[in-house]
C-alpha distance (Angstrom), angle and dihedral (degrees) to the residues before:
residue distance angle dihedral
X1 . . .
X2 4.12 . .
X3 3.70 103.5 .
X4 3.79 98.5 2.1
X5 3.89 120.7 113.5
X6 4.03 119.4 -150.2
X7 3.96 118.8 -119.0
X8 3.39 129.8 -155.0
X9 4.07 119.4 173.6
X10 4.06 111.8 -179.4
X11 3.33 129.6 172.4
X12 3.92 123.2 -173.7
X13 3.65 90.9 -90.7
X14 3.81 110.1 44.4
X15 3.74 142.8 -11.7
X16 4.09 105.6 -93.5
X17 3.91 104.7 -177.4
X18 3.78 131.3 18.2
X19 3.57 114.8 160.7
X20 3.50 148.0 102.3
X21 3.83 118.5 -88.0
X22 3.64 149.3 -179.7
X23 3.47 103.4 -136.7
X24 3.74 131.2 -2.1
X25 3.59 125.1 -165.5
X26 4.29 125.9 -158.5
X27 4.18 138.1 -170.4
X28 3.06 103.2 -117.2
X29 3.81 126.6 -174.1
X30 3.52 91.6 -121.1
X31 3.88 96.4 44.7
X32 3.84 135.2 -60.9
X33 3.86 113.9 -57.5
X34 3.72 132.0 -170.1
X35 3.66 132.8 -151.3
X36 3.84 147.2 -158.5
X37 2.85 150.2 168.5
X38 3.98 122.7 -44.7
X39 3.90 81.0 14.7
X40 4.11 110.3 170.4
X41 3.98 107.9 -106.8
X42 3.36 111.9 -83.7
X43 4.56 129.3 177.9
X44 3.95 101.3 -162.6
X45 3.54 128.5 173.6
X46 4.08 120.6 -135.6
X47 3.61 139.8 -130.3
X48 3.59 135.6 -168.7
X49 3.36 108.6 -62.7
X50 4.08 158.6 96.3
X51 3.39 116.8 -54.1
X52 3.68 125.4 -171.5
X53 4.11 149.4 166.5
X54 3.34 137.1 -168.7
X55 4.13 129.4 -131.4
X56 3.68 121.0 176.2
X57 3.66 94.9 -20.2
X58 3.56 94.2 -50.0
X59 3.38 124.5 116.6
X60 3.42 138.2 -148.2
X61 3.94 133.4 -167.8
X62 3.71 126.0 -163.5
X63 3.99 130.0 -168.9
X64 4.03 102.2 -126.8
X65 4.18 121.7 -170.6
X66 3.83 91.4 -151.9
X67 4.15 126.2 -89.5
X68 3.76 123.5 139.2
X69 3.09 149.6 -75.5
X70 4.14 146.9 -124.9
X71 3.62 126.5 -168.4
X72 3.85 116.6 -179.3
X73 3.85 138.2 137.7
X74 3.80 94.6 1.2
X75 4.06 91.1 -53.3
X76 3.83 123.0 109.1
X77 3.20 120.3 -168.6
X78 3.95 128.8 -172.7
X79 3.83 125.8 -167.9
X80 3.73 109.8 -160.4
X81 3.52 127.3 -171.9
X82 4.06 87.0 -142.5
X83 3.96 119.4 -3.4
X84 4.35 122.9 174.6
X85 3.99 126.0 -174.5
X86 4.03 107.4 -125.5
X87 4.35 82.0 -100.8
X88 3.31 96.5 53.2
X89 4.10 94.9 56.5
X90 3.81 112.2 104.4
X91 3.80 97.6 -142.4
X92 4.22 96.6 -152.9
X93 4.12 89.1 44.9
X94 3.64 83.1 51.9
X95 4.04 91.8 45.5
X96 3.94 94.6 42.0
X97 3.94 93.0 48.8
X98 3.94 91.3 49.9
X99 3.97 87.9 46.9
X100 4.25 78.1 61.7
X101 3.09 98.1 45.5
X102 3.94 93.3 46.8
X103 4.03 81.2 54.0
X104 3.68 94.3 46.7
X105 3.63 97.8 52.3
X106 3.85 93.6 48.9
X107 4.06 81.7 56.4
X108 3.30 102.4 48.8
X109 3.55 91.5 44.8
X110 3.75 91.3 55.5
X111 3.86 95.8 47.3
X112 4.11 90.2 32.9
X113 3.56 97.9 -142.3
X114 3.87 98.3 159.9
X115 4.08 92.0 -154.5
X116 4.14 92.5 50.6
X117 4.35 78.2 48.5
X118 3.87 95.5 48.4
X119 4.20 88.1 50.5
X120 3.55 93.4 38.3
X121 4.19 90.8 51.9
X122 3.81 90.9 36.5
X123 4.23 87.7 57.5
X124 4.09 90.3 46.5
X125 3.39 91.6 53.4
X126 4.29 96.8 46.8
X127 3.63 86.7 41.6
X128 4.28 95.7 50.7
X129 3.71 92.9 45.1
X130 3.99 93.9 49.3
X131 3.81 91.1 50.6
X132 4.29 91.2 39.5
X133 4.54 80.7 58.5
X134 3.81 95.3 35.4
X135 3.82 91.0 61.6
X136 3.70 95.9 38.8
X137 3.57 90.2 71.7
X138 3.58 92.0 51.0
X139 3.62 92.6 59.4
């Protein structure tokens, strides 16, 4: 394991990544880190974003839905509240829900309730970033 760092991705429903990588990269809320190995410690929280590592010079992206994140003694460990591998991304589910969300911000907008805006944005954003990693792996 010289030079490798251990990731673990889990959401509240399953375990999505355990491996050893080269390089692993994270959303966080205060701009997209990376890691590897022999990393300093490090507790981050997670936003909405693209999340990816590296392992033998392949490289693979996940959607994350923010959480946090550990790093400590070569193991990094993210808890997401929803996490997908760029596979695992149904590309029309990811079309129809940003169709809603498109509708939902033009309501909440109209009525300016700022919580119904916050949900509405929140759902644009998961929905862009799963069809940005969906059709990276088709390319």
């Amino acid at each position: 394991m010289a030079n490798k760092l251990i990731l673990e991705v889990v959401t509240p429903s399953r375990q999505v990544v355990s491996d050893e990588v080269d390089l692993a990269t994270a959303p966080g809320t205060d701009g997209v880190f990376g890691v590897m190995a022999n990393h300093a410690p490090l507790l981050a929280t997670l936003q909405i974003g693209e999340m990816h590592y590296e392992k033998d010079g392949e490289v693979v992206r996940l959607a994350v839905s923010g959480g946090f994140c550990e790093v400590s003694n070569n193991r990094m460990t993210v808890l997401a509240e929803a996490a997908e591998k760029s596979e695992e991304i149904d590309i029309d589910r990811a079309l129809k829900a940003k169709e809603r969300a498109e509708r939902r911000l033009q309501e909440a907008e109209t009525r300016r309730e700022e919580i119904d805006l916050a949900r509405a944005k929140a759902a644009m954003t998961r929905a862009l970033v799963r069809l940005k990693i969906a059709q990276q792996k088709q390319s």
